[in-house]
C-alpha positions as CSV (number, residue, x, y, z in Angstrom):
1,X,17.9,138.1,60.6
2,X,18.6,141.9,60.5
3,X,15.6,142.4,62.7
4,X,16.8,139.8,65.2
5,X,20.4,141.9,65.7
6,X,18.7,145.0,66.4
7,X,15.6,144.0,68.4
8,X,16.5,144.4,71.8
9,X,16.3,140.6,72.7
10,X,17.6,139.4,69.4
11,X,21.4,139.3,70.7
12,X,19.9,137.1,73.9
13,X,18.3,134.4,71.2
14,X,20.5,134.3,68.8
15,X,23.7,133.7,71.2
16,X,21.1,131.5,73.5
17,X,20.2,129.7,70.2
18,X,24.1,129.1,69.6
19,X,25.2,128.1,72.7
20,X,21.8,126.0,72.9
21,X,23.1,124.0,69.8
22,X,26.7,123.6,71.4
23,X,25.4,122.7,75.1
24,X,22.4,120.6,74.7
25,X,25.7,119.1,72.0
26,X,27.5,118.0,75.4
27,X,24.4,117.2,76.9
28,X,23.9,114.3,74.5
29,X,27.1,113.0,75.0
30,X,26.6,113.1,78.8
31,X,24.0,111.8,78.5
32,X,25.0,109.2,76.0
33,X,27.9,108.5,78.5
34,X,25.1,107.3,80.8
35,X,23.2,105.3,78.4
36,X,26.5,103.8,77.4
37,X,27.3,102.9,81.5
38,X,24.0,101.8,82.2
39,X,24.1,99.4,79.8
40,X,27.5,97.6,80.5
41,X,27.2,97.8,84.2
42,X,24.2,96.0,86.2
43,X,21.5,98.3,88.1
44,X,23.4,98.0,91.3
45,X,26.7,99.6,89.9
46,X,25.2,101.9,87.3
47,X,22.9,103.0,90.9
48,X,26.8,103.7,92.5
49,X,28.0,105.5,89.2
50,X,24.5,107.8,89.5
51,X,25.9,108.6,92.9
52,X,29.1,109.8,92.3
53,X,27.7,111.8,89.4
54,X,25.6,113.3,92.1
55,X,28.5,114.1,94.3
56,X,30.1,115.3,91.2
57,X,27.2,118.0,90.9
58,X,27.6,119.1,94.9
59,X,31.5,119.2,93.6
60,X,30.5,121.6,91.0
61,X,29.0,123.8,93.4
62,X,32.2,125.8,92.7
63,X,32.1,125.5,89.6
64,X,28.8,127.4,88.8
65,X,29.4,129.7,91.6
66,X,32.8,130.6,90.9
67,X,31.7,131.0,86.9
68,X,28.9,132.9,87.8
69,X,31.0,135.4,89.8
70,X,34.1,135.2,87.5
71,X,31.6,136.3,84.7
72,X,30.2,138.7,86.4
73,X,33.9,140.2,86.9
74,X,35.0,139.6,83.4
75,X,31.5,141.4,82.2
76,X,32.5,144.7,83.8
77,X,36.1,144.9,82.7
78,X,35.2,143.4,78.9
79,X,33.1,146.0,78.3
80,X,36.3,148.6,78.0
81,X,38.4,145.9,76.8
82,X,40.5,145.8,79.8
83,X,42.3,142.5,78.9
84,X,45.1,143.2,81.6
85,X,42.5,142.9,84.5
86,X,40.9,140.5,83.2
87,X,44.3,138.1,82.9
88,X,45.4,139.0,86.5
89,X,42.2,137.8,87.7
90,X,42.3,134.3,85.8
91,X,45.9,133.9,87.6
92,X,45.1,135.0,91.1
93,X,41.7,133.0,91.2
94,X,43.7,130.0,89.0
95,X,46.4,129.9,92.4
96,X,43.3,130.3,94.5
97,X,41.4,127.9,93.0
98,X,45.1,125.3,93.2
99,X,45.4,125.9,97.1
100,X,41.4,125.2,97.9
101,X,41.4,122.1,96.1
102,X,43.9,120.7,97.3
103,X,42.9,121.2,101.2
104,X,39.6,120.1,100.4
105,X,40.9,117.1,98.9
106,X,42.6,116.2,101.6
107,X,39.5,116.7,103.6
108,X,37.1,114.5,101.4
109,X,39.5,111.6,101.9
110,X,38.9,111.7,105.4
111,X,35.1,112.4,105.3
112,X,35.1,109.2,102.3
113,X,35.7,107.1,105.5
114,X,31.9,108.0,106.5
115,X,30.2,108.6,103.6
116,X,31.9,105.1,102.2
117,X,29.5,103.2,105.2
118,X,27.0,105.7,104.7
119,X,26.6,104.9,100.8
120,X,27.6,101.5,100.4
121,X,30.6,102.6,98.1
122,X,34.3,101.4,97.7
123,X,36.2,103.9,99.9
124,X,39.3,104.1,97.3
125,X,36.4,104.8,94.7
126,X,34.7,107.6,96.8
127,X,38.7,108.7,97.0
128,X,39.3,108.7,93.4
129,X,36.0,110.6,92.7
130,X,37.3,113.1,94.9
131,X,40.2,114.4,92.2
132,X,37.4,115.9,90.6
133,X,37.6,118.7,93.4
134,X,40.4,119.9,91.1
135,X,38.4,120.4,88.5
136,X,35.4,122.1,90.0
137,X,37.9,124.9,90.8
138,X,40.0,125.4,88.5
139,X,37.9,124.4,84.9
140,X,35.0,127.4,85.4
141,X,37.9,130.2,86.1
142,X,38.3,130.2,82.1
143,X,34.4,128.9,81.4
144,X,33.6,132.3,83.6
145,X,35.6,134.4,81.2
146,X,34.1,132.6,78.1
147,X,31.1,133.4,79.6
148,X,31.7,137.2,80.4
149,X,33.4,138.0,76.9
150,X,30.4,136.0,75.3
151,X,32.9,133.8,73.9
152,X,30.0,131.4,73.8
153,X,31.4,129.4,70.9
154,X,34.6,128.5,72.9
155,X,32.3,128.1,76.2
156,X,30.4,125.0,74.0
157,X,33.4,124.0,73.0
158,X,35.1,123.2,75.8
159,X,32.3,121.3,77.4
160,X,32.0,119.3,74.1
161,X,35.9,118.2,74.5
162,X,35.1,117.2,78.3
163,X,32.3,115.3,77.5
164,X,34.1,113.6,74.7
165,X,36.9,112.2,76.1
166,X,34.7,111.1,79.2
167,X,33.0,109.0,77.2
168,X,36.2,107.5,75.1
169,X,37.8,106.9,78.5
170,X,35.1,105.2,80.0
171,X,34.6,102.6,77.6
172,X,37.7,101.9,77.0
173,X,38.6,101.7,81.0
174,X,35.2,99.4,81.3
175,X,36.0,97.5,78.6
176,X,39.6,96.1,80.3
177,X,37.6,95.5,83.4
178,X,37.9,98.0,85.6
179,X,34.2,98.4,85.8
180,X,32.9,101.5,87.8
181,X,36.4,102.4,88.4
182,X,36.5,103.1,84.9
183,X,33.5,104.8,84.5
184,X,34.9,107.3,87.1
185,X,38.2,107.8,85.8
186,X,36.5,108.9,82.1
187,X,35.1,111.7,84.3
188,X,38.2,113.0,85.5
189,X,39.9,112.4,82.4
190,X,37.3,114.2,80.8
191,X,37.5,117.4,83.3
192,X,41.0,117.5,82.9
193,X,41.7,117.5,79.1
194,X,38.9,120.4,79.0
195,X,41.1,122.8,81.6
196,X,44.1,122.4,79.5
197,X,42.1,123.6,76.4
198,X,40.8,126.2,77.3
199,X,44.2,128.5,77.8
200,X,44.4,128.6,73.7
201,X,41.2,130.2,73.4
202,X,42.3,133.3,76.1
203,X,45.2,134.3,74.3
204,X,44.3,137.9,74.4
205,X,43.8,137.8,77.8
206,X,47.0,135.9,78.6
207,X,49.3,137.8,76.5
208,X,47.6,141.5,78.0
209,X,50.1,142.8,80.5
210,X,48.3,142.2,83.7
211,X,46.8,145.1,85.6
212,X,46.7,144.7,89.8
213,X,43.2,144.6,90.9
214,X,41.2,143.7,94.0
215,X,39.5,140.6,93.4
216,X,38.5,137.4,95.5
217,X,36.5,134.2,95.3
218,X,35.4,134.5,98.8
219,X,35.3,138.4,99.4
220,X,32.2,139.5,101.7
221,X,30.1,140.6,98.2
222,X,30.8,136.9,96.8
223,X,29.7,135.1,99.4
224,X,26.0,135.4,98.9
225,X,26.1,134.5,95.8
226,X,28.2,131.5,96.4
227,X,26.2,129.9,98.6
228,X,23.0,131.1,96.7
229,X,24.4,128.8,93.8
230,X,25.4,125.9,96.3
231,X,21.7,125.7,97.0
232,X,20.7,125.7,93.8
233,X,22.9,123.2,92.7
234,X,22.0,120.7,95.9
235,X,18.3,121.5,94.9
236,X,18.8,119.2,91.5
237,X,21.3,117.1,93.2
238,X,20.2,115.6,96.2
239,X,17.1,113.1,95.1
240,X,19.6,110.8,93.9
241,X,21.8,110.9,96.9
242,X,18.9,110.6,99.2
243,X,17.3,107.9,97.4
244,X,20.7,105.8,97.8
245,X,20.4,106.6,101.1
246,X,16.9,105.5,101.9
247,X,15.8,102.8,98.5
248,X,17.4,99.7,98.1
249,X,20.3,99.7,95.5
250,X,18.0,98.4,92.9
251,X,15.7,100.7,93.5
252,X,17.8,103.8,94.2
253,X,19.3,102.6,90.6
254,X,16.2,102.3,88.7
255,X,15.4,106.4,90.4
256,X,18.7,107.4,89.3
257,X,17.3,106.3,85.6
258,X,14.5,108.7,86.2
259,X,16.3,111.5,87.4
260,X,19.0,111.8,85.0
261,X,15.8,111.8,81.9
262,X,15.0,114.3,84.2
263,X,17.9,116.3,84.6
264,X,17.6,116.8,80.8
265,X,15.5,119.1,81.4
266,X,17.5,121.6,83.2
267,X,20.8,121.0,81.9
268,X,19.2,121.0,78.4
269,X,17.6,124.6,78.8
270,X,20.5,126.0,81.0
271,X,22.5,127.6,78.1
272,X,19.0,130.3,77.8
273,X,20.2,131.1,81.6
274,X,24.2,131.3,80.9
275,X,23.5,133.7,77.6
276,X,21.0,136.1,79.9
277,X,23.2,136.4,82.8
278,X,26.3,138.2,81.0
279,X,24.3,140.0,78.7
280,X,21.7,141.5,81.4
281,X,24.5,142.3,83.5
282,X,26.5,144.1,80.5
283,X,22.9,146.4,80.0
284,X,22.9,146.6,83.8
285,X,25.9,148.2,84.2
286,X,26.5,149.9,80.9
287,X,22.8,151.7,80.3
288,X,21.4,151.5,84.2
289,X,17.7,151.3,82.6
290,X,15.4,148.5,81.9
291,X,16.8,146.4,78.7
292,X,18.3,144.5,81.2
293,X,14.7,143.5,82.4
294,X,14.0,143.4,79.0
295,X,16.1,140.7,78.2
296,X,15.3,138.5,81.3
297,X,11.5,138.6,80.5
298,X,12.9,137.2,77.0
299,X,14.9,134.2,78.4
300,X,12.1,133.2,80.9
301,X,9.4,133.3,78.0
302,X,11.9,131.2,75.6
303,X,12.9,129.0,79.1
304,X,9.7,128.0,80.0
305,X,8.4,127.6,76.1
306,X,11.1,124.6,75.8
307,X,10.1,123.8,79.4
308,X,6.6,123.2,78.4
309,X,7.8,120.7,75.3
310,X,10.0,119.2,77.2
311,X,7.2,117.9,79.7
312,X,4.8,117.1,76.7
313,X,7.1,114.7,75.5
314,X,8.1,113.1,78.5
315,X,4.4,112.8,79.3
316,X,3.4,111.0,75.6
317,X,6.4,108.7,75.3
318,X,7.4,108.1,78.4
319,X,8.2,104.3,77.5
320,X,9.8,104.9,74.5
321,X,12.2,107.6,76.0
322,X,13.2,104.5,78.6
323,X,13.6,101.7,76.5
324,X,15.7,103.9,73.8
325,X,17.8,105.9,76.3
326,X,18.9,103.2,78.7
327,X,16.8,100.0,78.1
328,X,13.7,98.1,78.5
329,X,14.7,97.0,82.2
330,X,14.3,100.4,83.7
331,X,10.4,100.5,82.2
332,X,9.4,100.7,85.9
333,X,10.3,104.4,86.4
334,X,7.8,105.1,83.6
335,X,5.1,106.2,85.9
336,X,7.5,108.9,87.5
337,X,9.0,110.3,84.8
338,X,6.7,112.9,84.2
339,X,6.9,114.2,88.0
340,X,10.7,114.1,88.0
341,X,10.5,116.3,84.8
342,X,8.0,119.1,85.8
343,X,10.4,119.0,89.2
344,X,13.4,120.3,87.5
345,X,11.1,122.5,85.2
346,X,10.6,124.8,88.1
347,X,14.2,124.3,89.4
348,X,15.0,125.6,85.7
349,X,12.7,128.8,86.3
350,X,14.0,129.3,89.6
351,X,17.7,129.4,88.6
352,X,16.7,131.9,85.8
353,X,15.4,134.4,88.5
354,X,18.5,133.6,90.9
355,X,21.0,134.7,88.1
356,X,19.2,137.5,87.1
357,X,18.9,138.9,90.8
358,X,22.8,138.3,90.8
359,X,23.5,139.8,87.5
360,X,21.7,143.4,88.4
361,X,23.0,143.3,91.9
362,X,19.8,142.9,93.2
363,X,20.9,139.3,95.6
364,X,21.3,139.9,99.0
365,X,21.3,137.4,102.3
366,X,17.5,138.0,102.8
367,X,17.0,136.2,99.3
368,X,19.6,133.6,100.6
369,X,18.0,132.5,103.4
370,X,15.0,132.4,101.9
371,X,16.4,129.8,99.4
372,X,17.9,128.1,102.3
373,X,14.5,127.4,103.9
374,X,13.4,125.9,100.4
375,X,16.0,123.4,100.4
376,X,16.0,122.1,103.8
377,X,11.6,121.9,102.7
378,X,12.9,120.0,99.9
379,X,15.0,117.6,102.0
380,X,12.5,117.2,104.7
381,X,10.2,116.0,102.4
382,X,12.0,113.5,100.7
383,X,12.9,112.0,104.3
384,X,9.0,111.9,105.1
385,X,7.3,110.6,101.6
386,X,10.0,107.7,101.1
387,X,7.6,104.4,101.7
388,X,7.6,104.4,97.5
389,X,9.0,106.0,94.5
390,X,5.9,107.7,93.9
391,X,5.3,109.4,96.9
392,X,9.1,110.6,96.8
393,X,8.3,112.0,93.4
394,X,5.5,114.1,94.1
395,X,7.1,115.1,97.3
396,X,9.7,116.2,94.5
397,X,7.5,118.1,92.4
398,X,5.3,120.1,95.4
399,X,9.2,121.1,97.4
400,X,10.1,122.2,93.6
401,X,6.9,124.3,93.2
402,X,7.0,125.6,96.7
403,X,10.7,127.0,95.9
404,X,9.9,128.6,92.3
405,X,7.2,130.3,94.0
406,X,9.2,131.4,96.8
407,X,11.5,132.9,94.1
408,X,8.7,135.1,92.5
409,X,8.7,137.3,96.0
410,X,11.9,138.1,95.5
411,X,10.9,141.1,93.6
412,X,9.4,142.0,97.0
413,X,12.3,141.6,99.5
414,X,14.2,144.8,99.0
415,X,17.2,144.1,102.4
């Protein structure tokens, strides 16, 4: 253990190794809200849930950018303790974050009128989903300061509590009838219990007199990385919105089981990711030299080692995985699973590389763009390879590759 604290990468895995145990934590119980919902809706509804889930991940597009560059921020003043910066940013980007949402809000209730036709979904439903637009802006202001001060215990934490109540208020709300309704007021009951926790764990930021500094959401050095993390996020998003668009609701449903097994690939390695990025950025700006490199090369050696397990055991119990996780009558899917696996293995890599470029100031719009190209690849070839689930699989799995490979030259564009 004494080794592990002063080996260079030791803080990196035994922080990642914390918050691993805490996030993969409220990854079972997202996940077990799922099982839970599949099973006490029919395919059709639980496909509709999946959906808004999806939309829910395009809402948190703010949420990871907006953590990603609130840590960032926090990173650079925590490392001289500067408390009183760190507080008047959580209350300028808090207002900012209040005053977004709510025009956007009032924006997605007029674009639910389309996208209700479009998806087949209950416009006051698509409505109601749309309070979580609150949350995507205002929750990750605090998760972003976790995340900088390395709070990492609080960070877990708070994502347990969201994911806890969720799941209480779903059931309950299914169980009195209110069906998918329910299901998607546990998420925003969920979202908003966690924001209101997390002020008692900044009290030494809160209480610091506040210190005027310069500091923006949307200033010009922000936006690259906002929309950087907008594509990253649509890249593990959009199969289940596109399959709505283009299966039938049975089928789109039985994908959505497929996909979220999946997503547990990501989302159950992501916490390796979250640890590197304040910690490479702290060597980054702190020593200017190459730990900072050091410790990447770590996480994306421990990323892709659970990766690789992941995929092995998706690939030898593929049927067991189903039946246990969400039933015997989503069995079909069992012949995809493996592709939809490996497909957010390299969307796991390639968000590794994208926050390490952003955490050593090394992401600029060259690298933007070129992760643009790879998602409209990505969407092109779902819309081409839909005559079966299979084909829209592998389509998956090559778009996926292309992009991870795509990311590897970023070590070659310099502008």
């Amino acid at each position: 253990m004494k080794f592990m604290k002063n080996n260079l990468g030791g803080e990196m895995l035994l922080s990642s190794l914390l918050l691993l145990i805490l996030m993969n934590a409220s990854n079972v119980l997202n996940y077990l809200f799922h099982f839970i919902m599949a099973r006490m809706l029919n395919p059709a509804d639980y496909g509709t849930l999946a959906v808004i889930a999806s939309i829910f991940y395009i809402f948190s597009v703010p949420t990871a950018s907006i953590q990603t560059i609130v840590s960032k921020y926090t990173t650079k003043h925590n490392i001289k303790k500067d408390f009183g910066r760190i507080n008047w940013m959580f209350c300028k980007l808090f207002k900012e974050g209040l005053y977004i949402s709510s025009i956007l809000f009032v924006l997605f209730i007029l674009i639910s009128i389309f996208l209700s036709s479009l998806l087949k979904i209950h416009y006051l439903l698509l409505v109601t989903s749309g309070l979580l637009i609150f949350g995507t802006f205002l929750s990750p202001i605090g998760l972003g300061i976790f995340q900088g001060m390395k709070k990492f215990k609080a960070l877990g934490f708070n994502l347990i509590l969201n994911s806890s109540v969720k799941i209480i208020a779903a059931i309950i709300l299914v169980l009195l009838g209110f069906n998918v309704f329910g299901a998607v007021w546990g998420l925003i009951a969920g979202i908003f219990f966690s924001i209101l926790f997390i002020f008692p764990y900044l009290r030494e930021v809160t209480l610091s007199q506040k210190i005027k500094d310069k500091v923006s959401l949307f200033s010009k050095e922000n936006i690259p990385t906002l929309i950087a993390i907008l594509f990253i996020t649509l890249m593990y998003s959009l199969d289940i919105i596109l399959a709505k668009a283009l299966f039938s609701p049975k089928i789109s449903g039985a994908y959505s089981v497929a996909s979220m097994i999946g997503k547990m690939v990501f989302f159950g390695t992501a916490s390796i990711s979250n640890v590197m990025f304040p910690i490479s950025s702290e060597k980054h700006f702190r020593d200017k030299d190459n730990k900072a490199k050091n410790i990447f090369k770590v996480s994306f050696i421990f990323l892709a080692a659970l990766c690789l397990l992941s995929v092995i055991i998706l690939t030898i119990f593929p049927d067991l995985i189903i039946t246990v996780l969400f039933g015997s009558k989503y069995l079909e899917i069992s012949n995809i699973l493996v592709y939809t696996a490996i497909s957010f293995v390299f969307l796991s890599l390639t968000n590794n590389i994208v926050l390490y470029k952003i955490a050593i100031e090394e992401f600029n719009w060259s690298k933007v763009i070129l992760l643009g190209i790879f998602l409209v690849i990505q969407v092109m070839g779902f819309c081409i390879f839909n005559k079966s689930l299979f084909l829209f699989s592998l389509s998956f799995v090559f778009t996926s590759a292309i992009t991870f490979i795509g990311v590897l030259l970023f070590k070659s564009i310099k502008k």
